[in-house]
C-alpha positions in Angstrom: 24.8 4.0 65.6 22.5 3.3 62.5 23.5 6.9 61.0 27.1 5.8 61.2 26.2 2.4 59.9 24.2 4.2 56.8 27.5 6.0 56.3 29.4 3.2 56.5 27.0 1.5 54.2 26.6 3.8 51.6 30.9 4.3 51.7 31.3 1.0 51.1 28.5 1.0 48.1 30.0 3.3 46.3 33.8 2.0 46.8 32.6 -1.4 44.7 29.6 0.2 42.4 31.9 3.4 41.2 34.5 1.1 39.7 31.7 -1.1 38.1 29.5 1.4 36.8 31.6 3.7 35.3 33.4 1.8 32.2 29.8 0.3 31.8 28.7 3.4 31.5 31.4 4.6 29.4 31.1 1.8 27.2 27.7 1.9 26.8 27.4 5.5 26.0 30.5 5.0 23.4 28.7 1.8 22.1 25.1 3.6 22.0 26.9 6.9 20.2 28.4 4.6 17.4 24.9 2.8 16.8 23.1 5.4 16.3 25.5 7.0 13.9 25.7 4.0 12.0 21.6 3.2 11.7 21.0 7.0 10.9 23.6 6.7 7.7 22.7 3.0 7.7 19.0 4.5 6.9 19.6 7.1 4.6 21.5 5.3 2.3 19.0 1.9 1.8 16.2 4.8 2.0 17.8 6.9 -1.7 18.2 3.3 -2.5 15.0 2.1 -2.3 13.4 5.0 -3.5 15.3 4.8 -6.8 14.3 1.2 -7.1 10.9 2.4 -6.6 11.3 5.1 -9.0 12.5 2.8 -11.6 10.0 0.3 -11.3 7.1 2.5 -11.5 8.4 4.2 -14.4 8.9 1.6 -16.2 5.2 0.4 -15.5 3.8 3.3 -16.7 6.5 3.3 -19.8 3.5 1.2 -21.8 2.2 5.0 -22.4 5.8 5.4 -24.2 5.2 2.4 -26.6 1.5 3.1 -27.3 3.0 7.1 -28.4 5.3 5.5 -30.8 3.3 3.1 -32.4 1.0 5.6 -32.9 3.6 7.9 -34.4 4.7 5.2 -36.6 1.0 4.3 -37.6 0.4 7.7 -38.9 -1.8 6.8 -41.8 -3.5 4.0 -39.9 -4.7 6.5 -37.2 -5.7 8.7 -39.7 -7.9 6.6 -41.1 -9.3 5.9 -37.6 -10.7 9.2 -37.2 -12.0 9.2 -40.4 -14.0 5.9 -38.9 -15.0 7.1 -35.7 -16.5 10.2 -37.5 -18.9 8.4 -40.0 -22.3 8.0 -39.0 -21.9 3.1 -39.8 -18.8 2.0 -40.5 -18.1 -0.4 -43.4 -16.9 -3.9 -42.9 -13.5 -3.0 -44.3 -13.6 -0.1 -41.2 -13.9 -3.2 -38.7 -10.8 -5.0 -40.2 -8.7 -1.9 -39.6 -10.7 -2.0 -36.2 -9.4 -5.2 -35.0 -5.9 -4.1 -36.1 -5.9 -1.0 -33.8 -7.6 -3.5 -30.8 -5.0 -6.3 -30.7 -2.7 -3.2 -30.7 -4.4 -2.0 -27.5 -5.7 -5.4 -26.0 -2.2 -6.9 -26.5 -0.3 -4.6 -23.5 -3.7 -4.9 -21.6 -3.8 -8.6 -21.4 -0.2 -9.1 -20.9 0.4 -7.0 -18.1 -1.9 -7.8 -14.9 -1.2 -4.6 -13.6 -3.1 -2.8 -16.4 -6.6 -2.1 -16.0 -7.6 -0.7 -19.4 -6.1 1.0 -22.2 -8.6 4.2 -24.1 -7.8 5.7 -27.4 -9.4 9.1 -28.0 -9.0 11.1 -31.5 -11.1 14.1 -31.8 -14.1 13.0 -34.0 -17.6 14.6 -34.0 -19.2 11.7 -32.5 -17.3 11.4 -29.6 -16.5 7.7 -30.0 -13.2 6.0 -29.0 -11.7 2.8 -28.7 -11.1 0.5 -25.4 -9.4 -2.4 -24.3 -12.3 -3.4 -22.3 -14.9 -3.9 -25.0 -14.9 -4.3 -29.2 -15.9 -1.5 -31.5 -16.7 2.0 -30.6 -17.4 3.4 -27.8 -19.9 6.5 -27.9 -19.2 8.9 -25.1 -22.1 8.2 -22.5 -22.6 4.2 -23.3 -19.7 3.3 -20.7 -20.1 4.3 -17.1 -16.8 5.6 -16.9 -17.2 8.9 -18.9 -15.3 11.3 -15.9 -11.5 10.4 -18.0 -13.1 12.9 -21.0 -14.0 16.0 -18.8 -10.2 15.6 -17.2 -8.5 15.1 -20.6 -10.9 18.5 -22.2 -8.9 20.4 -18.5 -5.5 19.2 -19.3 -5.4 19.1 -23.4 -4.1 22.8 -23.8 -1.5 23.1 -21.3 0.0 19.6 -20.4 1.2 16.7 -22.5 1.7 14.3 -19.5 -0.8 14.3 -16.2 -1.8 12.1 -13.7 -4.8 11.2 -11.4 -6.6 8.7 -8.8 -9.7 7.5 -10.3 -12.5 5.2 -9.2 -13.6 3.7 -12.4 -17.4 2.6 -12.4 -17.4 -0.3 -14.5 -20.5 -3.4 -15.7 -20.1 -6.8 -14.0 -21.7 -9.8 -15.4 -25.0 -9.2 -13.5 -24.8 -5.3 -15.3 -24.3 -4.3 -11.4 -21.7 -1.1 -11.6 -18.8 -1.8 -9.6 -16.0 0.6 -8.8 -12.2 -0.2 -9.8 -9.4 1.9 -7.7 -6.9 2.8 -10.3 -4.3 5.4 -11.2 -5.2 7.0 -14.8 -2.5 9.0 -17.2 -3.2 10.8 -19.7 -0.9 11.4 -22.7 -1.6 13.8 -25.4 -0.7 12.6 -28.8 -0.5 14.2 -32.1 -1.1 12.5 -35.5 -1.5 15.8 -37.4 -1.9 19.4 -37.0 -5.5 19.2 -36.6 -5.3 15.2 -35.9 -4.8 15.1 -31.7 -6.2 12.7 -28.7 -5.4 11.1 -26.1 -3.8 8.0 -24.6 -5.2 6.7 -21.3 -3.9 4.2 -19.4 -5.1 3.2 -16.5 -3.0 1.3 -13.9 -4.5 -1.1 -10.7 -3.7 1.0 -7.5 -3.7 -2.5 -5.5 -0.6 -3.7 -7.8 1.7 -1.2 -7.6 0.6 -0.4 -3.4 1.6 -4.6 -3.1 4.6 -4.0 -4.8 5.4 -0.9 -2.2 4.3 -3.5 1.0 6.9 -6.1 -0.9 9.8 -4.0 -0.2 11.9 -4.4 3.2 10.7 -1.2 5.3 11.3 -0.3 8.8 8.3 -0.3 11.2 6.1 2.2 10.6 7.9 3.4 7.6 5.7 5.2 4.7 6.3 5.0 0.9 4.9 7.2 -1.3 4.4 8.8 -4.4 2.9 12.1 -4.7 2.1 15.0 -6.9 3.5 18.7 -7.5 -0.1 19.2 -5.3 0.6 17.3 -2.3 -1.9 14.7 -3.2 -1.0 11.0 -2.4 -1.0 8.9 -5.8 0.0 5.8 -4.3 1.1 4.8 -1.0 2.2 1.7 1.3 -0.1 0.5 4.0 2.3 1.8 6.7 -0.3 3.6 9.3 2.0 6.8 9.9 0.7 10.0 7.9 1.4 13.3 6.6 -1.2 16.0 6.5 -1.9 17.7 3.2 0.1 20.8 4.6 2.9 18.5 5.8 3.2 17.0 2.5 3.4 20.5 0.7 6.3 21.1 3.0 8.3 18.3 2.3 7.8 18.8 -1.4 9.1 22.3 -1.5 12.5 21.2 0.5 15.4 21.3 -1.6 17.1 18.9 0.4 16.6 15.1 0.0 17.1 14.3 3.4 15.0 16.3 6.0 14.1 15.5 9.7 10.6 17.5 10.4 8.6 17.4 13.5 5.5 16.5 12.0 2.0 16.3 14.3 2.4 12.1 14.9 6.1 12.9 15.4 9.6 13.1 14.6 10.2 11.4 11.3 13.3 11.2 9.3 12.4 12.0 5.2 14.4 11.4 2.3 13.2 11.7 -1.1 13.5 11.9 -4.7 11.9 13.7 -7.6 11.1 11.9 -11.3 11.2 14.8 -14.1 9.5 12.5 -16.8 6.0 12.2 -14.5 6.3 15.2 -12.3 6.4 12.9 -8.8 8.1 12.8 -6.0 9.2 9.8 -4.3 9.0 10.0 -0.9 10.2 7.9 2.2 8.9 8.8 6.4 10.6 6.8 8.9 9.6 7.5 12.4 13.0 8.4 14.2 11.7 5.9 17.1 12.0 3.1 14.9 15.5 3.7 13.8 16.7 3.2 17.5 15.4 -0.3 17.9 18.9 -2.1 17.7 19.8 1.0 20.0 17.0 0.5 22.5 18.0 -2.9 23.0 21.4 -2.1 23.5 20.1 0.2 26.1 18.2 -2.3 27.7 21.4 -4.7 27.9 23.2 -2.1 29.7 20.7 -1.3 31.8 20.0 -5.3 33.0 24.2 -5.0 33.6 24.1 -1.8 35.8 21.4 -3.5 37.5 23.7 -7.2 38.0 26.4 -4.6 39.0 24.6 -2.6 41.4 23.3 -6.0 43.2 26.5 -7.5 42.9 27.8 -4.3 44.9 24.9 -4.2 47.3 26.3 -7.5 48.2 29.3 -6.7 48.6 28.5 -3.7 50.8 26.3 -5.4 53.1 29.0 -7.8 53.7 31.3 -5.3 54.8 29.5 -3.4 56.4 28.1 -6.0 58.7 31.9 -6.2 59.4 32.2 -2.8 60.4 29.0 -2.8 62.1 30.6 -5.3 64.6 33.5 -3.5 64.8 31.9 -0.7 66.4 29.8 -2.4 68.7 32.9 -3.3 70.0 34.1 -0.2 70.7 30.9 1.3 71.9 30.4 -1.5 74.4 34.4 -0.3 75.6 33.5 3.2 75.6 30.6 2.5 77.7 32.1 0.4 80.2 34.9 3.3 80.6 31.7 5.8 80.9 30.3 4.0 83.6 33.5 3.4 85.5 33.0 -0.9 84.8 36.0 -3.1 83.7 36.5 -3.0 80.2 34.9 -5.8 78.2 37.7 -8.3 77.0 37.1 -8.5 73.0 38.5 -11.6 71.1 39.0 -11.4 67.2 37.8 -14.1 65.1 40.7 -15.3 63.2 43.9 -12.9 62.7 41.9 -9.7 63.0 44.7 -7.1 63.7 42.7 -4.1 63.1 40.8 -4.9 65.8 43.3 -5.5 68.4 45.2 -2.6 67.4 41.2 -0.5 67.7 41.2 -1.7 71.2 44.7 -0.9 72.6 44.4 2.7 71.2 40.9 3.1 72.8 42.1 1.5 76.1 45.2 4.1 76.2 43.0 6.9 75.3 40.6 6.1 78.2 43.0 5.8 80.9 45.4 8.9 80.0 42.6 11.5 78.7 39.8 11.1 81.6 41.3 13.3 83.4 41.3 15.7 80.6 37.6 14.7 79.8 36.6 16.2 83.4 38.7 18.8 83.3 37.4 20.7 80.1 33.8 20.0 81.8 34.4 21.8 84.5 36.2 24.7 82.8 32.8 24.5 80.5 30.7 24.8 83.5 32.6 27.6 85.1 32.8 29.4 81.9 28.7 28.9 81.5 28.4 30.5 85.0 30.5 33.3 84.6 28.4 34.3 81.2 25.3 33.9 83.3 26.8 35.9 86.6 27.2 38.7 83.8 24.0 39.2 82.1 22.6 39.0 85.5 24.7 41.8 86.5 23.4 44.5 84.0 19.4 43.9 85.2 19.9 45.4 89.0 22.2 48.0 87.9 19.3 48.9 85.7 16.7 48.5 87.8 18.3 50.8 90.1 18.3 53.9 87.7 14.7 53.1 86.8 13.4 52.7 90.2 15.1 56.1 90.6 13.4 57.9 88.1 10.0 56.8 89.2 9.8 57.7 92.3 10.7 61.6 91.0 8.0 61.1 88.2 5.4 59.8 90.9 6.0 63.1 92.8 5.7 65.3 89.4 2.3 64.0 88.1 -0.6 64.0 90.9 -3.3 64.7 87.9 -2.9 61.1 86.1 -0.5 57.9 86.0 -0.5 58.3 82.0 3.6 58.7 81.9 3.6 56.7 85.3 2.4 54.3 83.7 3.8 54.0 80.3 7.1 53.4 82.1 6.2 50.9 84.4 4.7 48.9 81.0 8.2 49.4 79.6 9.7 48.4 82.7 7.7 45.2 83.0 8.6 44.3 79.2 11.9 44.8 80.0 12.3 42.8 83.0 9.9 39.9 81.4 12.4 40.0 78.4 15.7 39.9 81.2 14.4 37.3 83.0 12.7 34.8 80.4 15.1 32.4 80.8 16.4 32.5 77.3 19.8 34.1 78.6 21.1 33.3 74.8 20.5 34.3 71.2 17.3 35.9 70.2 16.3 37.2 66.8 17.4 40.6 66.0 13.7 42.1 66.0 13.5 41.1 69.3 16.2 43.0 70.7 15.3 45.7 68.8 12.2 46.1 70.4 13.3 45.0 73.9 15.8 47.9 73.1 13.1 50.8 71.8 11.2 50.0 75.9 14.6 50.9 77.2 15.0 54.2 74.9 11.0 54.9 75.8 11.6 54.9 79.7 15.2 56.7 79.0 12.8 59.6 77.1 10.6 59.7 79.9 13.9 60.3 82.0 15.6 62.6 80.1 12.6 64.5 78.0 14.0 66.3 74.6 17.8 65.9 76.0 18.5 63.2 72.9 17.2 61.4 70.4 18.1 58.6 68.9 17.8 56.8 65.1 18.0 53.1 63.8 19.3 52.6 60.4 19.3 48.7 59.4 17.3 46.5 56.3 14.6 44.5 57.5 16.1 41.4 56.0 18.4 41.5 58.8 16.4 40.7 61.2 15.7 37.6 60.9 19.3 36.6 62.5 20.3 36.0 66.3 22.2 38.0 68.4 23.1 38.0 71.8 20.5 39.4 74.2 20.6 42.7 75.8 23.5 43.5 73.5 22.4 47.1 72.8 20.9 48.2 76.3 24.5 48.8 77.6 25.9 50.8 74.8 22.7 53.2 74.5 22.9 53.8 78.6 26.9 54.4 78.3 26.0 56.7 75.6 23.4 58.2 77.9 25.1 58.5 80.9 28.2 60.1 79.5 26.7 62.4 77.0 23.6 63.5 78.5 24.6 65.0 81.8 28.8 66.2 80.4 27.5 68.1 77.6 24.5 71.1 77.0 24.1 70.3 74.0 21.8 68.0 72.6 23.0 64.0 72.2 22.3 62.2 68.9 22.3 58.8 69.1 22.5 56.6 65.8 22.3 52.9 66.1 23.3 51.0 62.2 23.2 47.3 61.5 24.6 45.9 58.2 25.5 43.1 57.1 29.5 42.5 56.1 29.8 39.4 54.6 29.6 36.5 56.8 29.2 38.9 60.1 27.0 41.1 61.4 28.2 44.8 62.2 26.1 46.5 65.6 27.4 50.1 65.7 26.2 52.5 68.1 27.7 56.1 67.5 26.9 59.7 69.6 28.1 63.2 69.4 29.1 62.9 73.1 31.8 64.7 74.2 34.3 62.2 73.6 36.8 60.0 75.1 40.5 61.7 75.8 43.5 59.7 74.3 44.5 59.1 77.8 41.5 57.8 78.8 41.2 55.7 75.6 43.9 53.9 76.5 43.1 53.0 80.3 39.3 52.2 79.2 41.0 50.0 76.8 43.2 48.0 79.1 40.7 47.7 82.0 37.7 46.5 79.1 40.2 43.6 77.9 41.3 42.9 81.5 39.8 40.3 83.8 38.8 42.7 86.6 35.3 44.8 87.3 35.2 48.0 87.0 32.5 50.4 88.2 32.4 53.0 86.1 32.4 50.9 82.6 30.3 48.0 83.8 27.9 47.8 80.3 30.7 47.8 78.4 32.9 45.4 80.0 29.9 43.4 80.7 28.9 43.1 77.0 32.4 42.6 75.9 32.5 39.9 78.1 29.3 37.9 77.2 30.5 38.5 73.5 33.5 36.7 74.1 32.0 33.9 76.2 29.2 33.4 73.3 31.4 34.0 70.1 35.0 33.8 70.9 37.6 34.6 68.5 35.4 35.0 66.0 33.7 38.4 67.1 35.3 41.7 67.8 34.4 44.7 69.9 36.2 47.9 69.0 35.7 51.7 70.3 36.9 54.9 68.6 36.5 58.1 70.0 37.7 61.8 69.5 37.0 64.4 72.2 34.7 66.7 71.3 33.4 65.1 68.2 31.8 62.1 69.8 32.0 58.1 70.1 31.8 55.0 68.0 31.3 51.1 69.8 32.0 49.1 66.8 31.1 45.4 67.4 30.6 42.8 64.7 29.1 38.8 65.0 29.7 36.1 63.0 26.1 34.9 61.6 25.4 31.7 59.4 
C-alpha cells in the first residue's frame, strides 16, 4: 500500500510540476541566453570606450613634454646661450636674467598643473649642471638626491627619442629628511644643434593619474592598466586582480583587442588598445564572474520560482493523493472482506463521488463471477507443481538402480582395495545429496556442471575406456540458472544407446553458448543413430502426455522444461543413423 501510494504520489507530482517547470525553465534559459549576450557586447564596447578615454587623457597629460620641445625649438638661440652658461665655471648677472627667463618657462607648466611633480632641463655641458623646477639656478649633478634620471637618459640617448619609467624620486623636506616621491618619469631627447642635444624630463605623480583610473566606472574587480612593450606595469588601478609578468607578455603580443585567457586567478575577459606616440598599451581585465552578476540574479529569481512551483505542486499532490489514498483503502477493505468470505463493507461517497461507486460495482461483480476462476487456476497451479515434482523424482530411482547395479559387480572385482569402490560411492553420495537437497528448481550452471562430471565419473568406472566425453562452454556462462539435473538424462540416453549398440568407441560432446537472450545446452554423440521411422514415433510419444519406458530421461526432461519455462524454451533432436545424435535444447535466461 505505501509503494502504491509513492507511485501515486510521485504521478500526481509530476502531472502539476511538469507543466509549471518547464516554460519556467524555458523562459529562464531564453532570458539567461539573451543577458549574457547582451553584458558580454554590453562589456566590450564601454571597455574600447573607456580605454580610449583613458588613452586620451593620459596623453594629453604627458602632452606638456610636446610644448616644452617646441618652445625649445623656437628658443634656439636662447638655449644656446644656456649651455654656454651651464658650461662656465660663475655665471655673470646678465646669465641669471636669461636664467629666470628659462625658469618661469619650466616653473610655469609645473605650478599649474598638480599632476606635475617636476620638470629637468639637461644640455650637454662639461659641468654637468642643469636646470629644475624644484629649485633656482644650477643644479650640479650630485647636489640633488635624485641623480638616477642621468644614468637612464646616458642608456636611452643613442637609440630612443621618447622612453618611459617608474621612478621613486628621493627628494629634501624641510627638516633636510630625504623623502621618496612615486612618480612616472619621460624622457625626451631634444636637439638645439648638431652638437647642441639634452634632454627633457618630466616627471608625472603616479597617485594622480592611478586616482583618475579608480574615478572611472569599472566593474568589480576590473583592472586598468597601462603598460610597456616589456610587460612592466606603468600605472594601474587599485582593482586587486593581477596578471603575472608572463601573463602580461602574453596579452601584449595578441593581435587581437579582445581576448578571453585563463589566467592563474581566473578567467578574465581583456580588451585593449595600443598608443603609437608612447609605445603603451592600454589594457582592461574583467573577471568573466563579474560580468554575470545581472545574470546570477536572474538565476536566482528563477530558481526562488521553481522552488514556489515545486511547493505549490507538492501541494497539490499531497491533496490528491490523500484522495486516492482513501480510494484504495476502500477497495482493499472490499477485497479483503471477499478474501475472507465476510459481507462486503457498504462504502458511502462524500458528496457526488461517481468514481467511486462505479470502483465498487465493478469490484463487487468481479468478486462474485471470477472466484470460482480464482480457485480454479490454484488448483491447476498446484497439480501442475506436483506433476514437475513427481518427475524429477522419477529420474533418481531409475538411477539409483543402474548404479546399485554396477557396484555390486565392482565389489566382487576388487578384493585388494575399496580405492574404485569407493570413489563411486563418493560420487554416488554427491549425487544423491545434490537430488535430494530440496532445491528441486534452478541452480547455477557450475553446479550442474559439476553434479553432472560425478555422474560421468561413476559412468567411467562402469564403462572403463568405452567413451569419453568433452565440455566446450565460456566460463562467463556460468554464472546463469538452469534447471537441475538437466544434463544427467541426455548423457545416460547417450550412454545407454551408444555404448552397448555400437563397437566402436562413443564420443560424447556437451556445448553451452549463449544465443542471444537464451541459453543453448547441446549434447551431441557418434552413436549409431536414430532411424527415420523411429524419429518420428520417439517424436510423438516425447510430446505426448503418456510414459514411456524406454525414453524416460528424455520425456522426463522435456517435461520438467516445459513445466519450468513454457513456451519460451524448446527441445529439439536430430539424428542420422550411423552418424550419430544431436539433443538440441535452448532456455530463456535474463
Amino acid at each position: 500500500m505505501v509503494t502504491t501510494t509513492v507511485r501515486f504520489f510521485i504521478k500526481n507530482l509530476l502531472t502539476f510540476l511538469l507543466p509549471m517547470l518547464i516554460p519556467l525553465v524555458v523562459l529562464s534559459a531564453l532570458s539567461a541566453f539573451l543577458t549574457q549576450q547582451y553584458v558580454v557586447n554590453g562589456i566590450k564596447s564601454n571597455n574600447m570606450n573607456m580605454l580610449k578615454q583613458t588613452k586620451e587623457n593620459i596623453e594629453l597629460l604627458f602632452n606638456e613634454q610636446n610644448a616644452l620641445n617646441l618652445h625649445i625649438i623656437a628658443s634656439t638661440t636662447q638655449f644656446m646661450n644656456l649651455k654656454d652658461m651651464l658650461n662656465k665655471p660663475l655665471p655673470s648677472a646678465e646669465d641669471y636674467q636669461q636664467l629666470a627667463v628659462l625658469k618661469n618657462f619650466i616653473d610655469s607648466p609645473s605650478i599649474a598643473s598638480s599632476y606635475i611633480d617636476s620638470i629637468y632641463i639637461y644640455l650637454n655641458n662639461d659641468n654637468q649642471r642643469y636646470i629644475s623646477s624644484v629649485t633656482g639656478g644650477f643644479i650640479t649633478l650630485g647636489e640633488d638626491p635624485d641623480h638616477l634620471w642621468f644614468d637612464s637618459y646616458q642608456l636611452h640617448a643613442h637609440h630612443e627619442e621618447i622612453w618611459t619609467e617608474s621612478r621613486k624620486i628621493p627628494r629634501y623636506n624641510l627638516n633636510d629628511e630625504i623623502e621618496e616621491a612615486d612618480v612616472i618619469t619621460m624622457y625626451r631627447h631634444f636637439k638645439v644643434s648638431d652638437d647642441n642635444t639634452g634632454v627633457i624630463v618630466l616627471n608625472i605623480k603616479r597617485e594622480y593619474i592611478e586616482r583618475r583610473l579608480n574615478d572611472l566606472a569599472t566593474a568589480k574587480g576590473q583592472l586598468l592598466a597601462v603598460v610597456d612593450q616589456q610587460g612592466s606595469v606603468i600605472f594601474h588601478n587599485n582593482a586587486k586582480y593581477e596578471l603575472s609578468s608572463e601573463e602580461m607578455q602574453q596579452v601584449i603580443s595578441s593581435k587581437n583587442s579582445a581576448v578571453t585567457m585563463q589566467t592563474s586567478n581566473k578567467e578574465a575577459l581583456i580588451h585593449m588598445i595600443y598608443s603609437e606616440t608612447y609605445d603603451w598599451t592600454f589594457i582592461s581585465v574583467t573577471p568573466k564572474q563579474s560580468l554575470y552578476t545581472a545574470l546570477t540574479r536572474l538565476l536566482r529569481i528563477g530558481a526562488v520560482l521553481m522552488v514556489m512551483a515545486l511547493l505549490a505542486a507538492l501541494l497539490l499532490a499531497f491533496q490528491l493523493t490523500k484522495k486516492n489514498y482513501s480510494d484504495l483503502q476502500i477497495i482493499m477493505s472490499i477485497l479483503n472482506a471477499a478474501e475472507k468470505g465476510k459481507p462486503l463493507p457498504l462504502h458511502r461517497s462524500k458528496g457526488n463521488n461517481v468514481y467511486s461507486q462505479i470502483i465498487r460495482s465493478l469490484l463487487q461483480n468481479f468478486i462474485e463471477h471470477n472466484y470460482m476462476r480464482v480457485q480454479l487456476s490454484e488448483s491447476q497451479y498446484k497439480t501442475q507443481a506436483a506433476q514437475f515434482a513427481a518427475l524429477q523424482s522419477q529420474l533418481n530411482p531409475h538411477f539409483l538402480y543402474n548404479t546399485l547395479e554396477t557396484i555390486h559387480w565392482k565389489a566382487a572385482g576388487y578384493t585388494d582395495g575399496p580405492n574404485e569402490l569407493t570413489s563411486m560411492v563418493e560420487h554416488l553420495s554427491d549425487i544423491l545429496r545434490y537430488s535430494l537437497d530440496g532445491q528441486n528448481g534452478l541452480v547455477p550452471l557450475n553446479v550442474e556442471i559439476a553434479n553432472t562430471k560425478s555422474y560421468i565419473a561413476i559412468q567411467k568406472t562402469r564403462y572403463g575406456e568405452r567413451f569419453d566425453i568433452w565440455w566446450e562452454y565460456e566460463e562467463e556462462l556460468e554464472k546463469y540458472q538452469v534447471l537441475k539435473l538437466i544434463f544427467q538424462p541426455l548423457i545416460e540416453n547417450s550412454l545407454q544407446h551408444g555404448v552397448s549398440r555400437s563397437d566402436q568407441k562413443l564420443a560424447v560432446k556437451i556445448k553451452i553458448q549463449r544465443c542471444g537472450n537464451l541459453l543453448r545446452l547441446a549434447v551431441i554423440d557418434n552413436g549409431d543413430g536414430i532411424s527415420e521411422e523411429r524419429m518420428v514415433e520417439l517424436r510423438t510419444r516425447l510430446f505426448s502426455d503418456t510414459a514411456d519406458a524406454n525414453h524416460i530421461g528424455l520425456i522426463n526432461t522435456q517435461r520438467r522444461i516445459q513445466l519450468a519455462y513454457g513456451h519460451r524454451s524448446e527441445l529439439c533432436i536430430k539424428s542420422r543413423p550411423g552418424r550419430g545424435t544431436l539433443i538440441d535444447i535452448k532456455l530463456p535466461i535474463s
